[in-house]
N, C-alpha and C positions, 0 to 999 in steps of 0.2 A: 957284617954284610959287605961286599962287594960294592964296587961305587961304577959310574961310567966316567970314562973319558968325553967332554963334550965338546965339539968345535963347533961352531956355525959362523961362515963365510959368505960375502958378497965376492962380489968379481973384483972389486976392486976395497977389500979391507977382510979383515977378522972383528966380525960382529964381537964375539964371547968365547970364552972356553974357559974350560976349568972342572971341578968334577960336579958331577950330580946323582941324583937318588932315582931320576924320573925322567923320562923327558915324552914330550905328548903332542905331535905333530899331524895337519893334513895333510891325507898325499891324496890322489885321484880317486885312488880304491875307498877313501873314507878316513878319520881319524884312527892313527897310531898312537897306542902307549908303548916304551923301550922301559925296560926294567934289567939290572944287572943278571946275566946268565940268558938274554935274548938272545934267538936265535942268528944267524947269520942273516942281512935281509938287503934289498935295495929297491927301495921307491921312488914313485916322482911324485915332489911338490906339487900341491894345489895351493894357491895362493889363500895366505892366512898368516893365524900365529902360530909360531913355536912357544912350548912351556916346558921350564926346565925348571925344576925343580931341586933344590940344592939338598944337601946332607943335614942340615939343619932346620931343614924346614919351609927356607925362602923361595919364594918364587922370583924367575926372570921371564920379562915376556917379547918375543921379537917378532917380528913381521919378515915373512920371504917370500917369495914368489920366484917362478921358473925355474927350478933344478930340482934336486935330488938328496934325498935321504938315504944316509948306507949304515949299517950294522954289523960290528963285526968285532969277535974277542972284548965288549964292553967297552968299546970304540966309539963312539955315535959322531956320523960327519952330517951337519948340513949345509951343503952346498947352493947357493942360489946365484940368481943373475941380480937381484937387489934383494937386501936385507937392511937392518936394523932395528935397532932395541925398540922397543913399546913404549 
């Protein structure tokens, strides 16, 4: 199975990245699951957690607020104005 590429960024650092199996994020419209082979997408953050989900099983969990989620080729960016790890 296919895995994602995951970054999640604050404005000023690289929260995480690395790959994952899942990733499960709020944006405005309501909670997002990204799963390898999603489609193209970009959202905006609603303030909350991201969960990423690793290949083995682990979970990470981080806090963003103000930006954006984008999708793309098994790509996953989250971009915020503040982040950090849970």
């Amino acid at each position: 199975m296919a895995a994602l590429n995951v970054s999640v960024v604050s404005a000023d650092q690289e929260v995480w990245s690395g790959e994952a199996s899942m990733v499960v994020a709020r944006t405005v419209e309501g909670e997002i699951g990204i799963l390898p082979g999603h489609e193209p997408m970009l959202a905006i953050l609603a303030g909350g957690e991201v969960r990423v989900t690793l290949p083995g099983g682990e979970k990470i969990t981080a806090n963003a607020e103000d930006g954006f989620l984008s999708v793309h080729s098994n790509d996953v960016q989250v971009v915020a104005s503040r982040a950090s790890l849970a």
